[in-house]
MARGU-794242 format. One record per residue: residue number from 1; residue in three letters; x, y, z of N, C-alpha, C in turn. Coordinates in steps of 0.2 Angstrom, whole numbers, plus 2048, in hexadecimal, padded with zeros to 3 digits. Layout:
! residues N
  num  residuo  n_X  n_Y  n_Z  ca_X  ca_Y  ca_Z  c_X  c_Y  c_Z
  NUM      ala    X    Y    Z     X     Y     Z    X    Y    Z
...
! end
This chain:
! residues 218
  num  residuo  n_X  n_Y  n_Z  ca_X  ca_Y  ca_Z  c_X  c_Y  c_Z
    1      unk  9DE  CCB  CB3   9E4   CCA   CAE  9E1  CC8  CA8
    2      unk  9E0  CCB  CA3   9DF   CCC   C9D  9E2  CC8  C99
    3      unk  9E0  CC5  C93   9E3   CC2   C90  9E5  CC5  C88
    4      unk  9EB  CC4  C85   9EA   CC7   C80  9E6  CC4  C79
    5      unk  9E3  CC9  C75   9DF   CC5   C6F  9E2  CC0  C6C
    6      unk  9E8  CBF  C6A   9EC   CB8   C67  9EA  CB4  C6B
    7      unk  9E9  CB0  C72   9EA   CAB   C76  9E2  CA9  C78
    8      unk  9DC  CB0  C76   9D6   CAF   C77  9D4  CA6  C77
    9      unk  9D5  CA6  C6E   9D3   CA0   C6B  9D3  C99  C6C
   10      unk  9DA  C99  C72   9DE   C94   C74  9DC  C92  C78
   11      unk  9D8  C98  C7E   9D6   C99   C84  9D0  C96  C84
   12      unk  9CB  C97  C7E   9C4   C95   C7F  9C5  C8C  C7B
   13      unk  9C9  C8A  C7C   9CB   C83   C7E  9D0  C81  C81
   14      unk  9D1  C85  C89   9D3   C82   C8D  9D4  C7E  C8F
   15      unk  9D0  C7A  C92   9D2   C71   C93  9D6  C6E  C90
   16      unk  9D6  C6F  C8A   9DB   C6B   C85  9E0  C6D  C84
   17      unk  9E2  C74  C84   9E7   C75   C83  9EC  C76  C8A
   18      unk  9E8  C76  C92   9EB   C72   C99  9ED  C6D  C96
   19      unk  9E8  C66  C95   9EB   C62   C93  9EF  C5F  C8F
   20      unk  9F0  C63  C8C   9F6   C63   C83  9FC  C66  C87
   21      unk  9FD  C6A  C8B   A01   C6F   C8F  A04  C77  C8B
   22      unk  9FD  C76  C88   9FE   C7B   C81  9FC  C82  C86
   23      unk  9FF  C85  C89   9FA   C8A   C8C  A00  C92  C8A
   24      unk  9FB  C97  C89   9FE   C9D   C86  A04  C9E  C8B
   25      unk  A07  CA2  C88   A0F   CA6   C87  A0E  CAC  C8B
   26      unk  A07  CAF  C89   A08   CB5   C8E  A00  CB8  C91
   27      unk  A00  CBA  C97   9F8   CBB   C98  9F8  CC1  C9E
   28      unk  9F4  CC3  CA0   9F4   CCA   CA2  9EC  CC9  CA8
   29      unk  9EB  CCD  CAB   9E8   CCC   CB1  9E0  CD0  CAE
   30      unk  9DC  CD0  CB1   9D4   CD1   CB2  9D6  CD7  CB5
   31      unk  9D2  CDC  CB2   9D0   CE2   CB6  9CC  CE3  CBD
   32      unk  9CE  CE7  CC2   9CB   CE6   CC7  9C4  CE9  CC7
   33      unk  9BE  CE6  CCB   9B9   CEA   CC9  9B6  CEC  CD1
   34      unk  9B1  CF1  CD0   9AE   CF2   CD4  9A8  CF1  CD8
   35      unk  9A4  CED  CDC   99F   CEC   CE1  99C  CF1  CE3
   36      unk  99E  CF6  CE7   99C   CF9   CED  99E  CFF  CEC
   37      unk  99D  D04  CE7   99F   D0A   CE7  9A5  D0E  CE8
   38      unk  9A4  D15  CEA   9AB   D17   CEA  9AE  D15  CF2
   39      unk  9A8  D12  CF8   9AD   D12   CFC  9AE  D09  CFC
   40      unk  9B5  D08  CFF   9B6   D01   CFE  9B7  CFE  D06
   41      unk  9B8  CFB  D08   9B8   CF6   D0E  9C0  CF8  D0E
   42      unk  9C2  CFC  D16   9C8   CFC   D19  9CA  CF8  D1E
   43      unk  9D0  CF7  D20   9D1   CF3   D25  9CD  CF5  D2C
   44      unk  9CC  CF1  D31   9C8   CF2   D37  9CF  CED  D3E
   45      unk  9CC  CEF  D43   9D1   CEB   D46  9D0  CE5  D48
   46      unk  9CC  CE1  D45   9C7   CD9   D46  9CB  CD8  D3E
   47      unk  9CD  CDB  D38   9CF   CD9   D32  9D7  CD7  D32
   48      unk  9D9  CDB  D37   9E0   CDB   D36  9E2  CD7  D3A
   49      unk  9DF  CD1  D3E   9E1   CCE   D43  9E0  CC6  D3E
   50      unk  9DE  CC8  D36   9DC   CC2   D34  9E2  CC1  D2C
   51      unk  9E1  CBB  D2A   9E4   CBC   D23  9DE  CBC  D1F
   52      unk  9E0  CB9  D17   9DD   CB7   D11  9D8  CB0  D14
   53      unk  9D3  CB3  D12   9CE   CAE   D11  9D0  CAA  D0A
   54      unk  9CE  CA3  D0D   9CF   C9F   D05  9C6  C9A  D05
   55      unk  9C4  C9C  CFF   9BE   C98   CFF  9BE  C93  CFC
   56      unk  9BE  C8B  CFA   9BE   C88   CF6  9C4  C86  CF2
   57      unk  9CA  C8A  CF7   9CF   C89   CF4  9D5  C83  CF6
   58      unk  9D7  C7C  CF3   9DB   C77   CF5  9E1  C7A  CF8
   59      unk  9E5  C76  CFE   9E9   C79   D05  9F0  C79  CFF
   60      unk  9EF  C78  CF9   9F7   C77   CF4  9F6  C82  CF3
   61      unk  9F0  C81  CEE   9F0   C88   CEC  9EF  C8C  CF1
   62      unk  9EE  C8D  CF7   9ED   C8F   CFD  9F5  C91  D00
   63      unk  9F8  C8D  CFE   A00   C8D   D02  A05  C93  CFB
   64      unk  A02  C8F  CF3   A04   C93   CF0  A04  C9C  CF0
   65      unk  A00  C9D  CF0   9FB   CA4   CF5  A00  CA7  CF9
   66      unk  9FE  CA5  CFE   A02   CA8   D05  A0A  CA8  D04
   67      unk  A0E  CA3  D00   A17   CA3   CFE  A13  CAA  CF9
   68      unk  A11  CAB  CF7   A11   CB2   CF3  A12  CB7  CF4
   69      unk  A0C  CB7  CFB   A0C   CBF   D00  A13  CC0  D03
   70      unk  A15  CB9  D07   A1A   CB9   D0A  A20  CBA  D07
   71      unk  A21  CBA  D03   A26   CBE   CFD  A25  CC2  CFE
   72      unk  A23  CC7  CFF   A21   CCE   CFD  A29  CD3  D01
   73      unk  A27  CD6  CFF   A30   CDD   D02  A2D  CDD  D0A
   74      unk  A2E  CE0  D0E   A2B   CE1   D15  A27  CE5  D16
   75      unk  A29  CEA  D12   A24   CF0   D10  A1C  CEF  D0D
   76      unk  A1F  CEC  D06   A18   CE9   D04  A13  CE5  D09
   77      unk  A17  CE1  D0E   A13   CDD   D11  A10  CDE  D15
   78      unk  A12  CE4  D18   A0F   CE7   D1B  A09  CEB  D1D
   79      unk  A08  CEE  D15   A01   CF0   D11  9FC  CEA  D11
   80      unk  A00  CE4  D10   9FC   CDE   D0D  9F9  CDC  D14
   81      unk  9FC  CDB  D19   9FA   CDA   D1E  9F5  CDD  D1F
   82      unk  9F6  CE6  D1F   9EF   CEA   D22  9E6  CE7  D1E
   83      unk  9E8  CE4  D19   9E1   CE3   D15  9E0  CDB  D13
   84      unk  9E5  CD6  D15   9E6   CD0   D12  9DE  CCC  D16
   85      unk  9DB  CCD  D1D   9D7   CCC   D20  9CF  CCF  D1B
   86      unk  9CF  CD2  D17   9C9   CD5   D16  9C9  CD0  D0F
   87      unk  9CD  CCD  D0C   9CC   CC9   D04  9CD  CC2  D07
   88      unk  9C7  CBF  D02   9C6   CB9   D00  9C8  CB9  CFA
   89      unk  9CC  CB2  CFA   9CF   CAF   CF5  9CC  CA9  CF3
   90      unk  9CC  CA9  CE9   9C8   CA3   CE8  9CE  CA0  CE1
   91      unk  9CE  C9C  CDF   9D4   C99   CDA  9CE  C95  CD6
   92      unk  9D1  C97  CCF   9CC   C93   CC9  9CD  C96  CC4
   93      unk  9CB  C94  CBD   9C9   C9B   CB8  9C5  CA1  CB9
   94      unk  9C9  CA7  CB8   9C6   CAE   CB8  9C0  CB0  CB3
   95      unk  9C2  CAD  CAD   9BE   CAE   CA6  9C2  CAC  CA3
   96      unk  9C0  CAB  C9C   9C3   CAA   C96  9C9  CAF  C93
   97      unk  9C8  CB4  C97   9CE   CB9   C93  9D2  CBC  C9B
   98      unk  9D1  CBA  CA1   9D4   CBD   CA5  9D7  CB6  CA9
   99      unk  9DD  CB7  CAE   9E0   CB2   CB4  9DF  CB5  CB9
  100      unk  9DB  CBA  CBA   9DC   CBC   CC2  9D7  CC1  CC0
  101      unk  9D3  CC4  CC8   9CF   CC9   CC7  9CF  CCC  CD0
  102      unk  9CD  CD2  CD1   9CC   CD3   CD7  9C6  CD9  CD6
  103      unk  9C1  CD6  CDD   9B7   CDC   CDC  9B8  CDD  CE2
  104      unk  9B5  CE4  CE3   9B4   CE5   CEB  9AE  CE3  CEC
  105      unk  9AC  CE0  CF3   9A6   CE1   CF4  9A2  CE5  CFB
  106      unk  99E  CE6  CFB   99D   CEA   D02  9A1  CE8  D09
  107      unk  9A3  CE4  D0B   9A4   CE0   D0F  9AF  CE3  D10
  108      unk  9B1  CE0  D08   9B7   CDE   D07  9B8  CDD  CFF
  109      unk  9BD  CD8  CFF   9C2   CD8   CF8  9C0  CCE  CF4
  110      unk  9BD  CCD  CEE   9BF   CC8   CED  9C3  CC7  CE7
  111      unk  9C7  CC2  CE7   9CE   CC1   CE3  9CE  CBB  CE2
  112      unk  9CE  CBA  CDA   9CD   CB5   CD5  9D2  CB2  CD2
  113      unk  9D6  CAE  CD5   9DD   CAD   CD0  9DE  CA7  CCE
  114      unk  9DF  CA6  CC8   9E1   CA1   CC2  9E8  C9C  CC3
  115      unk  9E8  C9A  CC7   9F0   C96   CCA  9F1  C90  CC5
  116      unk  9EE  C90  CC2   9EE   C8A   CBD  9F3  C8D  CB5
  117      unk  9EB  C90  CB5   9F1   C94   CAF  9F7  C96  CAF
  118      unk  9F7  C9C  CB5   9FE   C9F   CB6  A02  C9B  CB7
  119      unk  A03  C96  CB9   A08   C91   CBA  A0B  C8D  CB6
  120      unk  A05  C8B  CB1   A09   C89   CAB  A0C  C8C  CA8
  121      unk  A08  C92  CA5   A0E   C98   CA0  A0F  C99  CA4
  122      unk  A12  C9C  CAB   A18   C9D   CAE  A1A  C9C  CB2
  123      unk  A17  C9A  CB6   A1C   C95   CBC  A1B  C9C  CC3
  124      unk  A20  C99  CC7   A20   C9C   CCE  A1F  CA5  CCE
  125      unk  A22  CA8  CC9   A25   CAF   CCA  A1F  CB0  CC6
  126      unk  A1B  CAD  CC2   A14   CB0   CBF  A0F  CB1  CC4
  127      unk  A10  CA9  CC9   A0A   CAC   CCF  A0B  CB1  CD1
  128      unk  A10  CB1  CD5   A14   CB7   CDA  A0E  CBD  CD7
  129      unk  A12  CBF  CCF   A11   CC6   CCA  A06  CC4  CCC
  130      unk  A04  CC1  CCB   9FD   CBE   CCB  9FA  CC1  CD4
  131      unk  9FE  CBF  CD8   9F8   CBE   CDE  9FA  CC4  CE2
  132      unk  A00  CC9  CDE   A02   CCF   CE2  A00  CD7  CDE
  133      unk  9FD  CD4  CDA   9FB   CDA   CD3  9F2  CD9  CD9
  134      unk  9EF  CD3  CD8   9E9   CD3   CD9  9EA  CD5  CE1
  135      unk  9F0  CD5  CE5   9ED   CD8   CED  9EF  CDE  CED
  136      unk  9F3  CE2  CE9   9F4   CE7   CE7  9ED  CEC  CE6
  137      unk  9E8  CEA  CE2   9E0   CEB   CE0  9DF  CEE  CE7
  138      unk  9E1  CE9  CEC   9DE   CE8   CF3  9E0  CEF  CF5
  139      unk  9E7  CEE  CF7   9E9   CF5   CFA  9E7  CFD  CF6
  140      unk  9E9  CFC  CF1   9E6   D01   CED  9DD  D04  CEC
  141      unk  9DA  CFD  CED   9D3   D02   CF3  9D2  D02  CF8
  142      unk  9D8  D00  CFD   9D6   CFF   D03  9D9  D06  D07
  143      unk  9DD  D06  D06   9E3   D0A   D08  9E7  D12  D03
  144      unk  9E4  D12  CFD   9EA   D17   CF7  9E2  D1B  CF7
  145      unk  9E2  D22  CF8   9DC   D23   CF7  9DE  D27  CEE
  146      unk  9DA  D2D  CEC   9DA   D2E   CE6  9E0  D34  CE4
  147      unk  9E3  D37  CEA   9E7   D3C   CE8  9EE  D38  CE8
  148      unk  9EF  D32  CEC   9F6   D30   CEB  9F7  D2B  CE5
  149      unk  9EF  D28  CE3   9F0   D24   CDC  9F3  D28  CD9
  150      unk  9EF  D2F  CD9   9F3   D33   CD2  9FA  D34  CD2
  151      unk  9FF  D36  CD9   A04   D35   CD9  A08  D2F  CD4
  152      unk  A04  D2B  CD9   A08   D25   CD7  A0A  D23  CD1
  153      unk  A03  D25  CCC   A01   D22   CC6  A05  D26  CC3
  154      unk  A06  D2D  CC4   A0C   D31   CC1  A13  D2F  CC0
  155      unk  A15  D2B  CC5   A1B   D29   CC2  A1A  D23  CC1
  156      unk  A15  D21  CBC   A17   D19   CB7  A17  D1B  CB1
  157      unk  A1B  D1B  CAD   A1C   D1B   CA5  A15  D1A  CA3
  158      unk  A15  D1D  C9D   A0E   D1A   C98  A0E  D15  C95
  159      unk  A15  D12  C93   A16   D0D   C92  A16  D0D  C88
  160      unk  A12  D06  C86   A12   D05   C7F  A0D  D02  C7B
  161      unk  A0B  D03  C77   A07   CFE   C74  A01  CFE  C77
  162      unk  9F9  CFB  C75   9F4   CFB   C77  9EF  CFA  C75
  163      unk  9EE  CF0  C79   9E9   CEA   C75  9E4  CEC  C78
  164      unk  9DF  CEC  C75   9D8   CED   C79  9D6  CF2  C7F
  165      unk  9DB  CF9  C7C   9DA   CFC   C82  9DA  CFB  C8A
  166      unk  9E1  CF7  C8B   9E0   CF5   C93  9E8  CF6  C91
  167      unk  9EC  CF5  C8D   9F3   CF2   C90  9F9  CF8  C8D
  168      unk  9FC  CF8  C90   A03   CFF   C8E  9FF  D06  C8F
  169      unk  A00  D09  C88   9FE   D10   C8A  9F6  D12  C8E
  170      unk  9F3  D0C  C8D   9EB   D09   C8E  9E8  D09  C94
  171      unk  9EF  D07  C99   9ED   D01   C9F  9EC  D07  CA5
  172      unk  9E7  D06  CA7   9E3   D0B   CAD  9E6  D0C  CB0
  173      unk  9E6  D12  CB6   9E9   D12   CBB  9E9  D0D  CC2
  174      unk  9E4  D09  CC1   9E3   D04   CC7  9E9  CFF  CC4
  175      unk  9E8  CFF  CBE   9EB   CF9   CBC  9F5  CF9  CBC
  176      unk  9F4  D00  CBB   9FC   D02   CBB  9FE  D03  CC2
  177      unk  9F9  D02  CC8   9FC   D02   CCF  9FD  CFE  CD0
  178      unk  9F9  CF7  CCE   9F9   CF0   CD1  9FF  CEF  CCD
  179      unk  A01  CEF  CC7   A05   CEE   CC5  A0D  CEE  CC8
  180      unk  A0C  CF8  CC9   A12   CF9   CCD  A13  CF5  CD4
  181      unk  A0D  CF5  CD4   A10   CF3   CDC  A11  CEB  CDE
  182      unk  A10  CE8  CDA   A0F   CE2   CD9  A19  CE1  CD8
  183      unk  A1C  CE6  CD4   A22   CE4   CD0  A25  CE7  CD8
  184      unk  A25  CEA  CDC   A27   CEC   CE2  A27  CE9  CE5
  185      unk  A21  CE5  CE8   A22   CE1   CEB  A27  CDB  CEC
  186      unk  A26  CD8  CE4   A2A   CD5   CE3  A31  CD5  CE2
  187      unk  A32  CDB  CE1   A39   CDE   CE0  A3D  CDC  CD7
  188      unk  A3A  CDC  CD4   A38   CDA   CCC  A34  CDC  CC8
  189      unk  A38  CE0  CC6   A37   CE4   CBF  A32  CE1  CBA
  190      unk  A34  CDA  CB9   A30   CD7   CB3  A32  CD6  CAF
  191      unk  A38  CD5  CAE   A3D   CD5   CA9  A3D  CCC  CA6
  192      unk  A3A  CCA  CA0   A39   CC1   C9F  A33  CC1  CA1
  193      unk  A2E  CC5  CA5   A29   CC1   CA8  A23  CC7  CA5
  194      unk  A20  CC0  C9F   A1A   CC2   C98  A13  CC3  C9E
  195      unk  A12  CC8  CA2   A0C   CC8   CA5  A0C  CD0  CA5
  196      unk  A04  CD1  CA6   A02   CD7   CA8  A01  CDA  CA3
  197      unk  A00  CE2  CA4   9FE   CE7   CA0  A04  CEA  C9B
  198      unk  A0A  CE9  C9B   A0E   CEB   C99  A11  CF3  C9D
  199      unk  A10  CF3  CA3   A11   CF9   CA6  A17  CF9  CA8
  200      unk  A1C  CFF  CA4   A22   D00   CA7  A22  D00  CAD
  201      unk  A2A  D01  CB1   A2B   D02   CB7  A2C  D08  CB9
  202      unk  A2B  D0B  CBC   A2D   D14   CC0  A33  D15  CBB
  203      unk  A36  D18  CB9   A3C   D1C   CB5  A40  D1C  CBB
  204      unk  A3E  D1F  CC2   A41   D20   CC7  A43  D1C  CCB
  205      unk  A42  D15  CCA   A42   D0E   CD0  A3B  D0D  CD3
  206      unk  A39  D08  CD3   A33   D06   CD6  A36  D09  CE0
  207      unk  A3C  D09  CE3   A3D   D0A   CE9  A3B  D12  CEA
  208      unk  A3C  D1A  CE5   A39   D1D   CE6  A32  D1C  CE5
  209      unk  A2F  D19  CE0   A2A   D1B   CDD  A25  D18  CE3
  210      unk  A27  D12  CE6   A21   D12   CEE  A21  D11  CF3
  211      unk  A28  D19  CF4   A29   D1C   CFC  A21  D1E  CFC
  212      unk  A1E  D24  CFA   A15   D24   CFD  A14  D1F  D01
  213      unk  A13  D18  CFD   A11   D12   CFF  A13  D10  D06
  214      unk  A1A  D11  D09   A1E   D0D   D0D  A1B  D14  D13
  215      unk  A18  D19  D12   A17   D20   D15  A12  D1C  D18
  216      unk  A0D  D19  D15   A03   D19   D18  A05  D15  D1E
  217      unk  A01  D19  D22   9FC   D14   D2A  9F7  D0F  D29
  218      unk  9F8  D0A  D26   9F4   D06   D24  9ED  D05  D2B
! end
């Protein structure tokens, strides 16, 4: 999760402005990157018997995490479940200009989320939007091979606007699935909620838009 260029400056004095309670208005997630090539770590049946790995992470932001997946529609969960055993989770700063990131690595998925941040500029529904964009990454290498992306990605608007070549008419198609699928998950369009790529919702309902989705044999 990306940040926008206004809040850069605010950001590379962080601590102070935690401790001021001064923290940006609006901020957007890290692109997902890649380890391991074109092939990624799929579920096995020793991964699906497990959840999320948390590494380093206090039993508060651990709890917060998991109320997030658990929220999730039944459907999404469902997906989340097939891969949730293959990602380690770690909570901290992402960098100076992202709250969240997700790399594959030979093995599996690791996922970097900013709980600190997101919670001050937004509170409970920004993590939610934060820890379900980034397992979103997950399933989408896990699970979405290259011909249903394109489906998928066809029906998200192009959207508007576009800082730094990442965000609206900008924002990649990895970034416009995590995006989609994250607002499905949560059943929340994003309507008040300053996060993300500025990626519209399907024209059609996010319910048409990830029947595919609800189709896969995870």
């Amino acid at each position: 999760m990306s940040l926008p260029p206004a809040m850069r400056s605010v950001l590379a004095l962080v601590a102070c402005a935690i401790a001021a309670g001064a923290l940006p208005a609006t901020v957007r997630r890290g692109a997902a990157t890649s380890a391991a090539g074109p092939r990624f770590a799929q579920p096995t049946p020793a991964s699906r018997t497990q959840g999320l790995r948390f590494e380093g992470v206090a039993p508060g932001d651990e709890r917060v995490v998991l109320t997030a997946v658990a929220g999730a529609r039944p459907e999404a969960r469902r997906l989340l479940d097939a891969v949730t055993g293959l990602v380690t989770v770690r909570v901290g700063p992402a960098g100076a200009t992202a709250a969240g990131y997700t790399q594959t690595t030979p093995t599996g998925y690791d996922v970097q989320l900013d709980l600190g941040l997101v919670s001050q500029a937004l509170g409970s529904r920004g993590i939610d939007r934060l820890v379900l964009h980034e397992l979103g990454h997950v399933v989408r290498f896990a699970l979405v091979d290259p011909a249903l992306l394109r489906t998928l990605d066809a029906g998200i608007p192009h959207g508007y606007g576009c800082e730094d070549g990442t965000t609206g008419a900008c924002a990649k198609p990895e970034e416009r699935f995590a995006e989609s699928f994250s607002k499905w998950a949560m059943g929340d369009i994003g309507v008040n909620l300053d996060i993300g790529y500025k990626v519209l919702p399907p024209s059609y309902g996010l319910e048409a838009w990830a029947a595919p989705l609800t189709r896969l044999s995870p």
